[in-house]
Each structure stands twice: as structure tokens, then as C-alpha cells.
GUGUVEX-643042 format. One record per residue (C-alpha): x, y, z. Coordinates in steps of 0.05 Angstrom, whole numbers, plus 5000, padded with zeros to 4 digits. Example, Ala and Ser with C-alpha at 12.3 -4.5 7.8 and 13.67 -1.06 7.14 Angstrom:
BEGIN
524649105156 527349795143 
END
This chain:
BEGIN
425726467866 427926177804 426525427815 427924727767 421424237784 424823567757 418923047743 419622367711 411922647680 411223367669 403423507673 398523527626 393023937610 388223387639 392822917690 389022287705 393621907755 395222087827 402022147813 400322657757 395523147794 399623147853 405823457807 399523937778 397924167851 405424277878 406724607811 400625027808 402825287882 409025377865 407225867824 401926217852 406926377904 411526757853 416726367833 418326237767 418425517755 421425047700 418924407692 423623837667 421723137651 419022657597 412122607570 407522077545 407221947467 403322407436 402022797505 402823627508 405323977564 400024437593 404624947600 409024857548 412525567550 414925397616 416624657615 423224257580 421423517549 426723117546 423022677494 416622367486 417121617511 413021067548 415020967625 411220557655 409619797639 402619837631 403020157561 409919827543 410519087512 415118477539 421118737500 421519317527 420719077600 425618617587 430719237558 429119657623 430919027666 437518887625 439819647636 437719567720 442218887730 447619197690 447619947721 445119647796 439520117798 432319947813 428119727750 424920417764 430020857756 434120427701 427720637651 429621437668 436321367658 435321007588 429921557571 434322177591 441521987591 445222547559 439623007555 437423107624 442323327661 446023707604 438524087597 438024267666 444924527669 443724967612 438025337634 441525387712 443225607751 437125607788 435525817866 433625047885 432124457858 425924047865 426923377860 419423017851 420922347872 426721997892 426621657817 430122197771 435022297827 436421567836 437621477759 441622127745 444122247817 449222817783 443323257801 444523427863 450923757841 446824337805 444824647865 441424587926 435524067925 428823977961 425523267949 417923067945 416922397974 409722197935 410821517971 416121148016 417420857951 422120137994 415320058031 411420067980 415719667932 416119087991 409019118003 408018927931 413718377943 409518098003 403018067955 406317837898 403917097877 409017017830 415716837856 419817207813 416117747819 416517787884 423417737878 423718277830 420518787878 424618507935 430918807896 426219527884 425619477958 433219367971 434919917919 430620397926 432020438008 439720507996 437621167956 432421397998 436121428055 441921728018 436522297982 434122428063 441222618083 443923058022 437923398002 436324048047 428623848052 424423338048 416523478030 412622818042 405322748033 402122438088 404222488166 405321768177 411721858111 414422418154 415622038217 417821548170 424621888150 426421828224 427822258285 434122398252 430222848185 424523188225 426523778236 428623888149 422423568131 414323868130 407623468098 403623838029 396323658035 394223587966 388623887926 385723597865 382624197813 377524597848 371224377900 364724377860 358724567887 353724137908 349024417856 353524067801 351623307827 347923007778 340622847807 340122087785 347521777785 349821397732 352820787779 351020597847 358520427867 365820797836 372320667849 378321047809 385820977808 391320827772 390219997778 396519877735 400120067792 401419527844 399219807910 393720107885 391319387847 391519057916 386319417935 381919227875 382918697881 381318507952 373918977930 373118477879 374517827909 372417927981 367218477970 363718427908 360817757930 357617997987 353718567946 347218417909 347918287833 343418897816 348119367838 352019717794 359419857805 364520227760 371220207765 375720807730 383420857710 388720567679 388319847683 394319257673 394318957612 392718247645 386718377687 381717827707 376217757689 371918247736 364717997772 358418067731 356118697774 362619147752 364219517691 370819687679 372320317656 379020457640 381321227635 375721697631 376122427611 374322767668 375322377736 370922887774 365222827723 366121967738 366122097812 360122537807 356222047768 356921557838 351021477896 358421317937 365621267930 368820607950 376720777973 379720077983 387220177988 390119538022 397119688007 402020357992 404521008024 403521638017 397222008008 390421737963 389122347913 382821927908 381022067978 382722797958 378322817916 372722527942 373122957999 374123577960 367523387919 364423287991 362022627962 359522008006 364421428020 366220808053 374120698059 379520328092 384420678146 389320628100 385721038046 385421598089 392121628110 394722338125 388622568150 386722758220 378622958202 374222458172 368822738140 361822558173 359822278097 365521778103 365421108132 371320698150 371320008146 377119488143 373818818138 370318598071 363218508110 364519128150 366419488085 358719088045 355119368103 356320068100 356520068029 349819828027 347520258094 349920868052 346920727990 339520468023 339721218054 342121617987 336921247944 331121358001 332122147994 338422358038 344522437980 350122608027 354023087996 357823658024 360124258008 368524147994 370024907998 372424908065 376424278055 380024617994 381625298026 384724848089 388624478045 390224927999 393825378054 396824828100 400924658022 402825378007 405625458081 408924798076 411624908012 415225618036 418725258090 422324808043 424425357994 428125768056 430125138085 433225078017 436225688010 438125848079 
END
């Protein structure tokens, strides 16, 4: 088939956010299955698309606030009050308007449409007149958006994501009923669209690169304790920040603890036992450098690619429930813990163990192949969905 992948962020040689490799994994299966496959979508400044002969940038431009200043918040927010779309989508539409569309439609007509994310759509909704469309729900993007509302301390903040959440339902909901498939990425975002979009709507299990063997761990990590994500993100900064206010105190000061990944531009000041990081330039390399993996997502939808990860590296780790959302095994190298002294205890358990001899790492191979065909088969029942 001869498809248009539509992508606020067209990947990179090296993605290094969960949004980012999960666009590298659908895209990569995509076309391993055959089909030729255009990417459209905007990159980072000075960013190169890693397959350039086969992707369309729109331009090279700054999307998301953690690398933007005031002003430009401030000229994203103008265009959302004026145009009434989410703060989200107003940035797209002020990145491609003019462009996107008219790019799409000159290199169509194409077999389907896949729309990755209900952001693009909801800025440039004209899309879904160029054919039929399939959409990836990376997130229930209202949930998330009024999780962050409920965490916010700010008030207008709060109120800020309050309207997301507002917005961003009115076009989910409209995205569920005119597109001809829905792909989430967990279970629980499935049963989520309701009983009325089950039957046009299937889960991809991610993969993250390739499973390592355990040969490659390094025999004396670098850091006792990792944690990686995109932190500039607000779901995912709820759960650093409940690790470092409710967990980091209960852990001894000799410990050391890394944390990876983009971070906001005002972050507190962290306790003495943690480094942070910021991006690094391989995250599997970071990962691999850990005695254990802390996953402490508090807060979001979807799936964790961190939890992909880790699994896929068959590495050791303590997480909440809600980082392993979407999955039905639990590896026996995992603990889950939901508490902040549940969560110190097997931290430490796990770590007492790995330093007395026992390192806990699997082999991911299995995990991979599992994954990797429950995401080609889920991915083919979109497509003929779409082009039934």
C-alpha cells in the first residue's frame, strides 16, 4: 500500500523521547511489511530525518515548550484563544499552515492515511478529506491533559490544562467516529474509546531498537538507581517528582541515582543522592549502566516506552501499576510497588541481591519477537480495516 504517516515529529536517526521511538517502531513496521511509506511532519532545529529520501519536512521549528522561551508560549496561546483549539494543536497549525496540507495533497493520493496522534488532525482537520484515515492514539491525550490539571499547583495552570482537557475530548471523540481505525497503545486506551469503537479499533505493543544480550551489561554499573523519560512532559514529571520527594528520602545518601531525559527548564533543585542527566546519547547504553530501573509513572495514558525498554533489555526493576500499563506478564525481574516505602523497599531488596552476586538480567529476545509480531498483526488489521 502506498501510505502518508503524518507526525507532528518525523524520526530521527537517534529518537530519545517516547513519543519519538514509538513513531520509529510503527514506521519501521510499516515498512517491513511492504508498504511504501511517506513520512510528513516538522523536525527539530538543526535535526535530520533518518530517512530523508522517504520523509517531507514541513520546516524545521521548535514544538514543544521545553526548548521554546515565554514569547513564544505566549504566541502559541494567542493563536489557541483566537482559533479555539487546544494550546497543542494551535503550535501545529502556526508551524504548518499552508504547507501541510497543500504537501500532502501533492504527493496523494495515497491508499490511507495515518494520522499519529490526534494533534495534526486536530490543528489541520482538512486531513481527513485526503483519504481514508487510521489514527494512533499514543495517549488518551483529555485524560492525560486533566490529570496534569488535577496536579497542577498553579491555578492558572490548572486552568490552562482544564481547557486542553475540554478541547482535546471534543476532537477525540470526533477523530474515534470519522476515522476508519483506531490503533491505541495500551489495552486499558482501547476500552477507553468505548463499547461503541471496539470493534474498528486493535492495541500495537511497542518495541524500542533491538534486545541486547545479556553479555553486553556492563559488569560494574555506573549508578545504582536510573530513571529516563521525557520529564518536560507533564505526566511523566509527576512521577519524578513523587521519586524525589517521597522516595528519595527514604534511600540512604550513598546511593547513587541518575535520572536521564529532557528536563523543564524550571526544575528544583534535586536531593544530594541524584544526578541529573539531561538527554544522553544512547538511552540503552544509560539504562545498561543501572544495578535497577526505577519506573515511577504516577500520572498519563498510554503505554511507558520506558517499561519497553527495560523489559526488552531484560533489566531489573521496581515500578508502579501504572508504569506497566498494557501489559498482561510482568517479568519475574520486576517489582511493583505503589507506595513510596513499598517502592524504598524493593529498591533496596533488589539492589542488596544484584550487588551480593545475583545481577538479574534476562534475556529480552523473546519479549521482542512477542511484541514485535502482536504490532505487525495489529497493524494489518487497521490497513484493511482502512481500505475495506
Amino acid at each position: 500500500m502506498r501510505l502518508a504517516f503524518l507526525t507532528a515529529l518525523i524520526p530521527v536517526e537517534k529518537p530519545d523521547t517516547g513519543f519519538e521511538i514509538a513513531n520509529a517502531a510503527i514506521l519501521s513496521a510499516l515498512r517491513a511489511a511492504g508498504h511504501e511509506v511517506t513520512a510528513f511532519g516538522f523536525l527539530r532545529p538543526g535535526e535530520t530525518p533518518a530517512d530523508p529520501a522517504r520523509s517531507v519536512v514541513i520546516d524545521h521549528v521548535a514544538i514543544e515548550n521545553a526548548e521554546v522561551g515565554k514569547g513564544q508560549k505566549l504566541r502559541w496561546l494567542a493563536k489557541s484563544l483566537a482559533a479555539g483549539l487546544p494550546v497543542a494543536c494551535a503550535k501545529l497549525r502556526l508551524a504548518g499552515e499552508g504547507r501541510l496540507v497543500e504537501a500532502v495533497g501533492a504527493r496523494g493520493p495515497f491508499d490511507a492515511l495515518i494520522l499519529n496522534s490526534v494533534m495534526l488532525p486536530g490543528a489541520f482537520p482538512e486531513l481527513l478529506e485526503l483519504g481514508p484515515c487510521v489514527l494512533v492514539e499514543h495517549n488518551i491525550e483529555h485524560v492525560s491533559a486533566r490529570q496534569s490539571a488535577a496536579h497542577a499547583a498553579n491555578p492558572v495552570v490548572a486552568w490552562l490544562y482544564a481547557r486542553e482537557a475540554r478541547l482535546l475530548e471534543t476532537i477525540e471523540r470526533r477523530l474515534w467516529e470519522k476515522t476508519r481505525f483506531v490503533w491505541t497503545l495500551a489495552e486499558e486506551d482501547k476500552a477507553a474509546l468505548g463499547p461503541a469503537h471496539q470493534h474498528k479499533a486493535a492495541v500495537l505493543p511497542l518495541v524500542s531498537g533491538e534486545a541486547a544480550p545479556i553479555s553486553e551489561s556492563p559488569s560494574e554499573p555506573v549508578h545504582d538507581i536510573g530513571l529516563i523519560g521525557t520529564w518536560s512532559w507533564a505526566p511523566n514529571l509527576i512521577g519524578l517528582d513523587w521519586f524525589l520527594r517521597e522516595i528519595c528520602p527514604l534511600l540512604p545518601a550513598d546511593l547513587t541515582i541518575a535520572v536521564a531525559g529532557r528536563l523543564p527548564q524550571s526544575m528544583a533543585e534535586p536531593p544530594p543522592q541524584v544526578v541529573l542527566l539531561g538527554r544522553v546519547p544512547d538511552a540503552d547504553d544509560f539504562l545498561r549502566a543501572c544495578r535497577i530501573v526505577a519506573l515511577s509513572s504516577r500520572a498519563g495514558t498510554g503505554v511507558q516506552l520506558k517499561t519497553v525498554q527495560a523489559m526488552q533489555l531484560g533489566l531489573p526493576a521496581v515500578a508502579t501499576a501504572l508504569s506497566c500499563r498494557g501489559f498482561t506478564e510482568i517479568p519475574d525481574n520486576f517489582t511493583l510497588a505503589d507506595t513510596p516505602q513499598a517502592f524504598a523497599d524493593a529498591l533496596l531488596r533488589r539492589i542488596a541481591e544484584i550487588r551480593a552476586g545475583d545481577p538479574q538480567r534476562r534475556d529480552g529476545a523473546a519479549f521482542l519477537a512477542r511484541q514485535q509480531a502482536a504490532l505487525a498483526a495489529g497493524l494489518a488489521r487497521g490497513l484493511a480495516a482502512a481500505t475495506a
